[in-house]
C-alpha positions as CSV (number, residue, x, y, z in Angstrom):
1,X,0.0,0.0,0.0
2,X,1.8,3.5,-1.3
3,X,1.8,6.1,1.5
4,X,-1.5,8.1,0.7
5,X,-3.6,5.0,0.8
6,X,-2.1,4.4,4.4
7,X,-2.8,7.8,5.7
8,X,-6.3,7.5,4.3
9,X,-6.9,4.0,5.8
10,X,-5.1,5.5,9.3
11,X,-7.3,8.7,8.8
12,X,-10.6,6.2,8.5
13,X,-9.7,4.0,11.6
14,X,-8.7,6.9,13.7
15,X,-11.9,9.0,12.7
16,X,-14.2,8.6,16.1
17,X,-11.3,8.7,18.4
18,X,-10.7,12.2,16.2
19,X,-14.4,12.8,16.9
20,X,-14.3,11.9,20.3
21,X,-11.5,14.0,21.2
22,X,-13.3,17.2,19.3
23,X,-16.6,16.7,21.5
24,X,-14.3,16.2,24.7
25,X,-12.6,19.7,24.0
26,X,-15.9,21.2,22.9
27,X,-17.8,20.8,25.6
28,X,-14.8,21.9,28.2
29,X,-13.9,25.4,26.7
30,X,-11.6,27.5,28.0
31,X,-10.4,31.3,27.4
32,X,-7.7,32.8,25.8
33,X,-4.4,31.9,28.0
34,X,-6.7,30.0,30.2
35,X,-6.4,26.8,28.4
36,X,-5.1,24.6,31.7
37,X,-7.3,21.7,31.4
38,X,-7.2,21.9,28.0
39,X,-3.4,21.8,27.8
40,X,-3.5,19.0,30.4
41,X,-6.4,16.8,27.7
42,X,-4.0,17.2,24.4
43,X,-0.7,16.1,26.6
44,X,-2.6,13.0,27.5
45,X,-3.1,12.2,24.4
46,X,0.4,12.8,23.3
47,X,1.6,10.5,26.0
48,X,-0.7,8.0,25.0
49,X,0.5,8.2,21.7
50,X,4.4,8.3,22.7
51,X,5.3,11.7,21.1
52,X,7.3,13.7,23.2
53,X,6.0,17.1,24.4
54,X,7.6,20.4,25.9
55,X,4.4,21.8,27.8
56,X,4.0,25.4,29.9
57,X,5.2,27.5,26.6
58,X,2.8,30.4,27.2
59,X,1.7,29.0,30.2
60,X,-0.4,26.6,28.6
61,X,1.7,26.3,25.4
62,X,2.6,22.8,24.0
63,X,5.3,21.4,21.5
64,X,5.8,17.8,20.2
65,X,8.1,16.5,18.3
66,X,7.8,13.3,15.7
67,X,11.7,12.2,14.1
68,X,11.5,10.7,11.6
69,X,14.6,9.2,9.4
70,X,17.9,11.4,9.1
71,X,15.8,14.0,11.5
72,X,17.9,16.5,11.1
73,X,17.4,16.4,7.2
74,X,14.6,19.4,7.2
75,X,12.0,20.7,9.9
76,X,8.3,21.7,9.2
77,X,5.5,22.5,11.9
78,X,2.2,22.3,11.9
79,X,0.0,24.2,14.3
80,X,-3.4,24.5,16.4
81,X,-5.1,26.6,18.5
82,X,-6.7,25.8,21.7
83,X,-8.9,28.7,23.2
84,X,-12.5,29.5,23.0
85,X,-14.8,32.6,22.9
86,X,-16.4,34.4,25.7
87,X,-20.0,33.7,24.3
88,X,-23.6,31.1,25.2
89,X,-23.6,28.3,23.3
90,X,-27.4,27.6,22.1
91,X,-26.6,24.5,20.3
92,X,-29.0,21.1,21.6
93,X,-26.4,18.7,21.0
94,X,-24.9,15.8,23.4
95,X,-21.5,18.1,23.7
96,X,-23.1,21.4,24.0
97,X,-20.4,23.4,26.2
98,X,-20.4,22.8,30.1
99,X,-19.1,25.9,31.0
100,X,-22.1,28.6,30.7
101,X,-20.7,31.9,28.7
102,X,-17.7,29.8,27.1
103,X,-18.0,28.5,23.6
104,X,-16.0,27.4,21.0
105,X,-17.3,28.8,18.2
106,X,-14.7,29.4,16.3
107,X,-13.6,25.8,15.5
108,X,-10.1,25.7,17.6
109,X,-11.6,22.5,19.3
110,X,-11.5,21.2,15.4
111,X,-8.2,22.5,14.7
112,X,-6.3,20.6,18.3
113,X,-8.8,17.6,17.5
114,X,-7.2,17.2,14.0
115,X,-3.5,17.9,14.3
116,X,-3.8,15.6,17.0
117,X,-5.0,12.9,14.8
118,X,-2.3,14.2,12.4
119,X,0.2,13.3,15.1
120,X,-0.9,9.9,15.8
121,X,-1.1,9.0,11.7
122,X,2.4,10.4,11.5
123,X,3.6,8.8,14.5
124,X,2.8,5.6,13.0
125,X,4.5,6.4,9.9
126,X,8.0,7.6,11.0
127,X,9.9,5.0,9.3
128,X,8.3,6.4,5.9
129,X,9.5,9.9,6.1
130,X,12.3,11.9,6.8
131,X,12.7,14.7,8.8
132,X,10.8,15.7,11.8
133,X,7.6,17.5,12.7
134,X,6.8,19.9,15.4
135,X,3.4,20.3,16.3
136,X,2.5,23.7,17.7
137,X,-0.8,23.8,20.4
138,X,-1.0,27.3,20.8
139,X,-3.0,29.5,23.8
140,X,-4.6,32.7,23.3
141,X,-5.4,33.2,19.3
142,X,-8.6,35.6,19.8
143,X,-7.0,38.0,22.7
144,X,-4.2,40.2,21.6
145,X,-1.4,40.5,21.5
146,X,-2.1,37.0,20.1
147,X,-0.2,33.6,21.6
148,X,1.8,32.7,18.2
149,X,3.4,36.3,19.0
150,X,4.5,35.5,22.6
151,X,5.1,32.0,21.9
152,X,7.4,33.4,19.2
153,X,9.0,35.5,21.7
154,X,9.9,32.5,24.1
155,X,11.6,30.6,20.9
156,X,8.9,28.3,19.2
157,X,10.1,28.7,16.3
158,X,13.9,27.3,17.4
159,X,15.5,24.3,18.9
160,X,14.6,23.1,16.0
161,X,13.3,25.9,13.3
162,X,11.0,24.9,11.3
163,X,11.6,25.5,7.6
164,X,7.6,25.8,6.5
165,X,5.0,25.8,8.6
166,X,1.1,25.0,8.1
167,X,-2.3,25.7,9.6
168,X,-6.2,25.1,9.1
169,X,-9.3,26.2,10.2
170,X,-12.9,25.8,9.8
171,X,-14.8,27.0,6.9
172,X,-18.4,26.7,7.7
173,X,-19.0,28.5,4.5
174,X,-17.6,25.6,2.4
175,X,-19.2,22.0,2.1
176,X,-17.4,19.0,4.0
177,X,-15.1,17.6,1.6
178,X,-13.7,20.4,0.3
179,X,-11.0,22.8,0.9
180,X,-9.1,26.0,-0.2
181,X,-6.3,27.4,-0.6
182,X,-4.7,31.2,-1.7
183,X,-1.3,32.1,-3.0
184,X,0.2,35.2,-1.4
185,X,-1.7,37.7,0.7
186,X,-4.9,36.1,2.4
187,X,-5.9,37.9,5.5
188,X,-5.7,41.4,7.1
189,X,-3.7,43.1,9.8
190,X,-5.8,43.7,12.8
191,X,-5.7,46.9,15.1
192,X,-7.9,47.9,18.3
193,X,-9.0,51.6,18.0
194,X,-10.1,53.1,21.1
195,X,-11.7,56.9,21.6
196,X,-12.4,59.1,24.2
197,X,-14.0,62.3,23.4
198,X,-14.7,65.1,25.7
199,X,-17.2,67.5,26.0
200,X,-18.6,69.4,28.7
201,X,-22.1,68.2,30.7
202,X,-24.9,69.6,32.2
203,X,-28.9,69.5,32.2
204,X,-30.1,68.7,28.6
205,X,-32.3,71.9,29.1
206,X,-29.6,74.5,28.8
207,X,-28.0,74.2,26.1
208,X,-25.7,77.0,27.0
209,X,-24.0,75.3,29.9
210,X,-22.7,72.0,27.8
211,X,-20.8,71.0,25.1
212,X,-22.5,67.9,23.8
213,X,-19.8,65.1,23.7
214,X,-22.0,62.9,22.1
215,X,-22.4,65.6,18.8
216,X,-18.5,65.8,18.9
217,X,-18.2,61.8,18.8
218,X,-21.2,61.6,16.0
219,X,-19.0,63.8,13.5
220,X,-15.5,62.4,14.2
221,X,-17.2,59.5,13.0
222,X,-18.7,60.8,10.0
223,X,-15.2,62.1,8.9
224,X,-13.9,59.1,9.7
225,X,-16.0,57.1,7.2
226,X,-15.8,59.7,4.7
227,X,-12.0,59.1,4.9
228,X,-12.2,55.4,5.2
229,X,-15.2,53.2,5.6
230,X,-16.1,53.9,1.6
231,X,-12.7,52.7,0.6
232,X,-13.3,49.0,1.9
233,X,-12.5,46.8,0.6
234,X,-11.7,47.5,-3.0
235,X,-8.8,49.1,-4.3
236,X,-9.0,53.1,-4.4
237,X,-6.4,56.0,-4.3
238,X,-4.0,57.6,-2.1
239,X,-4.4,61.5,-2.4
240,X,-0.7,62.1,-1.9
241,X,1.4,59.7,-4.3
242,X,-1.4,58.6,-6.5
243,X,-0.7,54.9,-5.2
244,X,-3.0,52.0,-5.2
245,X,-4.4,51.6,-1.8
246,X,-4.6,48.4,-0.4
247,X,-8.0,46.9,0.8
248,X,-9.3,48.6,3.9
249,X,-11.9,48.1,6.8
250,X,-12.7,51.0,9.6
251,X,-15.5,49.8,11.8
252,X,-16.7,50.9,14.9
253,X,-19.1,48.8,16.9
254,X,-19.5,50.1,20.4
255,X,-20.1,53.6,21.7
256,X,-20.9,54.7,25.2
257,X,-22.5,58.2,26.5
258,X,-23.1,57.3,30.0
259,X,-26.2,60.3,30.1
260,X,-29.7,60.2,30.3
261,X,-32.6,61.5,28.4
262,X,-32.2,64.6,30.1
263,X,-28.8,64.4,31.6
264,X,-25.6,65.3,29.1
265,X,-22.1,63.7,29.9
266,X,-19.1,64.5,30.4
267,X,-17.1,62.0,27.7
268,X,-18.3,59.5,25.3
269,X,-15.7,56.2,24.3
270,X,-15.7,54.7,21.3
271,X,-14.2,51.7,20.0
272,X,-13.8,49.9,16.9
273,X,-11.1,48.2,14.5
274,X,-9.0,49.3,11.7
275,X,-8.0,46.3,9.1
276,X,-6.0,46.8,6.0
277,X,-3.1,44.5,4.0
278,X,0.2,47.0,4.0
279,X,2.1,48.0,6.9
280,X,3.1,51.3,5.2
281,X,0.2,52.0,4.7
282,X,-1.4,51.0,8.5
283,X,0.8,53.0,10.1
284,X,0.0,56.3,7.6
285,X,-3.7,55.4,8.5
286,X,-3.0,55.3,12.0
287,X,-1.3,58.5,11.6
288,X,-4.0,60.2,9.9
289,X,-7.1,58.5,12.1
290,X,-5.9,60.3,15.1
291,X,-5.4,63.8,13.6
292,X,-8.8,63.7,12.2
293,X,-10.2,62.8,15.5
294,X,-8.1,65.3,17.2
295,X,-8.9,68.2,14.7
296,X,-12.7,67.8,15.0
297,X,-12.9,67.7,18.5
298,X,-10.8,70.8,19.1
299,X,-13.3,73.0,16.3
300,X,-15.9,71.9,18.3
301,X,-14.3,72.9,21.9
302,X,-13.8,69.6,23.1
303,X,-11.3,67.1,23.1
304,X,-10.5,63.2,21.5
305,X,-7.7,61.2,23.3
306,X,-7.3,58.1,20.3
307,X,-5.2,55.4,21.2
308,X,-4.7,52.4,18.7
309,X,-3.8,48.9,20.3
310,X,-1.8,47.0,17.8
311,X,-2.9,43.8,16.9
312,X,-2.1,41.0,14.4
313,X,-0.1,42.0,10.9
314,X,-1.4,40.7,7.6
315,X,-1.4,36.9,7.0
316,X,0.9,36.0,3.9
317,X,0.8,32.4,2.2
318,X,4.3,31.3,1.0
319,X,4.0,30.6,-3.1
320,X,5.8,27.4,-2.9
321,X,4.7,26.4,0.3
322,X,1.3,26.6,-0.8
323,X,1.2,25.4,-4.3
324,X,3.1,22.3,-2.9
325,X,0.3,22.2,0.1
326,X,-2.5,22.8,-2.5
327,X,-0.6,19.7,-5.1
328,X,-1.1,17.3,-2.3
329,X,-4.7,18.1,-1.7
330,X,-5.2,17.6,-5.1
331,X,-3.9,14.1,-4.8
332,X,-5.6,13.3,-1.7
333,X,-9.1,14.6,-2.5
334,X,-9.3,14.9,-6.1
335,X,-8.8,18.5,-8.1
336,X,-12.9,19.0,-7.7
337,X,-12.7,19.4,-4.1
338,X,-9.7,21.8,-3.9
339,X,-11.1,25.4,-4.1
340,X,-9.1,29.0,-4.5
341,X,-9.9,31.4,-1.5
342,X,-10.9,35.2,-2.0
343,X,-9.3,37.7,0.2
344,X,-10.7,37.9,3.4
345,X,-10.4,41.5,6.1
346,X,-10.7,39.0,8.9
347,X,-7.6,38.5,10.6
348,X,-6.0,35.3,12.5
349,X,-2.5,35.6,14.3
350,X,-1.1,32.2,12.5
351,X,0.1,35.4,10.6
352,X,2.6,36.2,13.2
353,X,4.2,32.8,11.8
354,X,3.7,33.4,8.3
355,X,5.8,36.7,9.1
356,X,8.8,34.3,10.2
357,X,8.3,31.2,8.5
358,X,7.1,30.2,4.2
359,X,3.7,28.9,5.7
360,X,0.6,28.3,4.1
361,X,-2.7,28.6,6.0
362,X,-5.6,27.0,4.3
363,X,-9.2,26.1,5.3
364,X,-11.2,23.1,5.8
365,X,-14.6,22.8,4.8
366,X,-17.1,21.8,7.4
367,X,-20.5,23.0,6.7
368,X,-24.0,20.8,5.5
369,X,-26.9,22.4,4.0
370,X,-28.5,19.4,3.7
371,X,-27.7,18.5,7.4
372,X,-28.1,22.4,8.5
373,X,-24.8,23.2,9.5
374,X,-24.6,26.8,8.3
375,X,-23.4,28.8,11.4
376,X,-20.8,30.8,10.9
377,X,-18.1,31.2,13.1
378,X,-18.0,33.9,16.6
379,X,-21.9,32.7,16.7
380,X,-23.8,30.8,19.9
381,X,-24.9,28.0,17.2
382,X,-22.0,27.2,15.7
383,X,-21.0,23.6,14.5
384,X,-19.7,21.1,12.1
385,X,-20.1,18.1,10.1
386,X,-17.8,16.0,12.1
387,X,-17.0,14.0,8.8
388,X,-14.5,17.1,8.1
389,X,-12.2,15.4,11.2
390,X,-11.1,12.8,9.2
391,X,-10.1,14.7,6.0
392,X,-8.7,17.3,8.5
393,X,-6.1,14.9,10.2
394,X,-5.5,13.0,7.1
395,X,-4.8,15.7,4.7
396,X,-2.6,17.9,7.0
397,X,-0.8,14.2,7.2
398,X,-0.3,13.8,3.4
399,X,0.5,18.1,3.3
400,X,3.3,17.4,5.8
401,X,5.3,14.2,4.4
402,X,5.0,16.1,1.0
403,X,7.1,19.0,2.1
404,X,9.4,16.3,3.8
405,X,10.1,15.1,0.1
């Protein structure tokens, strides 16, 4: 039997082990860089499987590695995150989450389930490859400043450095059976934006005696998206060098006046993100974000302290590294299954690796129609067609001895 058929049958006999590990660490979510338990589930399993582990990277932070022959010949990683989302699940199923106001609903319980499975199939194929793999469980991917940048920081990517590195995720979007991939920029930088204009309070009844911070916020927003929001997220111009501006997302989503119907306050904060695909041309927007802000407030007597919390950079796929990834899935699922990806403004801190590393970070298809599994991710009903575990843990197999060729 040639190597793929072997992953495939592995992939198949592993496949409710794979399933029953994704319920276990579904229904026992945990937050960002509070992933104990969790971190304590997926070294169990490693020990069970006879992989040996480094744990505590991060706090909760866990690296394996699998040797295979010559070892030292090349190094690739794979990776998965581990934390969940601060929301109710609403789902009726057997392994609906049992911690009230934790959910994961954005698929990292997939994404540790699968690599996991990848381990074991690769594990049992060590004498077929050569090389060595390091898995990556990594804490804390929806808080900034993101755990691939501070497990970066405490030396992930050495001892030994990994030459390529890969990642999935979910794709509720795309059918079971199917995944895709993108060539060269994917996903956007990611930035915090957070506003506090001032004004001056007072009864709502005298004009006279306030300045009305909530009028001040209402048109630093409005120049804001004249600025901005109607450039996202096609391409448009930059007044000052006539250069194409890369896509671009300014959105704010919470705003607080703490007043009443007759009571003016004192400040109103505002938050909201910035998203874009150039560095250049995020910090220039930065830049000009806050002098707007600034300027509007002051002509209209008040003030605007802007602070912008920098989050993730843009996530890049490697060429090669991908078009090799994107040749094996062809092989392993057939050319009709293996889709190309738009450009998406979300943003995912696997780029932090792709920054260091030639990665490619692909997605995995695990939505139904017929079955109803449409959620989208970051929602309380979110959930899969479990039948995407086994082409999850299989293919990322197949990806990695590939790139070991």
């Amino acid at each position: 039997m040639n190597t793929i058929n072997k992953i495939k049958a592995l992939a198949k006999e592993l496949n409710q082990e794979i399933i029953s590990i994704r319920r276990h660490l579904h229904a026992h979510p945990e937050l960002s860089f509070e992933e104990y338990n969790t971190s304590n589930f997926i070294v169990s399993k490693l020990k069970e499987y006879g992989i040996p582990y480094t744990q505590g990277i991060v706090k909760t932070g866990i690296v394996a590695l699998i040797k295979g022959k010559n070892p030292s010949k090349k190094v690739i990683a794979l990776r998965a995150d581990m934390d969940a989302l601060p929301i109710n699940e609403t789902n009726t199923c057997d392994y609906i989450s049992k911690h009230p106001g934790i959910m994961h609903a954005c698929g990292h319980d997939v994404h540790s389930a699968s690599v996991l499975g990848t381990a074991k199939i690769l594990n049992e194929l060590k004498n077929e490859f050569e090389g060595t793999i390091k898995l990556i469980f990594q804490p804390g991917e929806e808080k900034l400043p993101g755990g691939a940048s501070l497990m970066i920081k405490e030396g992930v990517l050495e001892n030994p450095k990994p030459t390529t590195m890969f990642g999935q995720h979910v794709f509720p979007s795309m059918e079971v059976g199917k995944v895709g991939f993108r060539n060269g920029m994917y996903m956007a930088s990611t930035d915090e934006l957070y506003m506090t204009v001032k004004g001056k309070g007072g009864h709502a009844a005298m004009p006279n005696d306030y300045n009305n911070p909530l009028l001040i916020a209402s048109k630093i927003l409005l120049e804001l998206n004249k600025e901005f929001m109607v450039q996202a997220p096609a391409y448009s111009t930059l007044e000052a060098d006539n250069k194409p501006k890369p896509p671009t997302v300014l959105a704010f989503g919470k705003i607080i006046g703490n007043g009443a119907t007759n009571v003016i306050p004192d400040e109103v904060k505002i938050e909201g993100t910035f998203r874009t695909m150039d560095e250049e041309w995020r910090a220039a927007a930065h830049s000009k974000m806050k002098r707007i802000a600034e300027e509007v407030a002051k002509e209209m007597n008040g003030t605007c302290e802007f602070r912008v919390e920098k989050g993730y950079p843009f996530l890049v796929n490697d060429e090669q590294t991908t078009n090799t990834a994107r040749t094996a899935a062809i092989e392993y699922l057939g050319k009709e299954n293996v889709e190309e990806l738009p450009l998406r403004m979300t943003a995912e801190d696997f780029a932090f690796f792709s920054q260091q590393v030639p990665s490619c970070f692909y997605r995995l298809g695990t939505g139904n129609k017929v079955k109803g599994i449409t959620s989208g991710v970051h929602t309380s009903t979110f959930d899969i067609d479990e039948a995407a575990l086994e082409i999850g843990a299989g293919l990322m197999a197949w990806i990695a001895i590939n790139e070991l060729k």
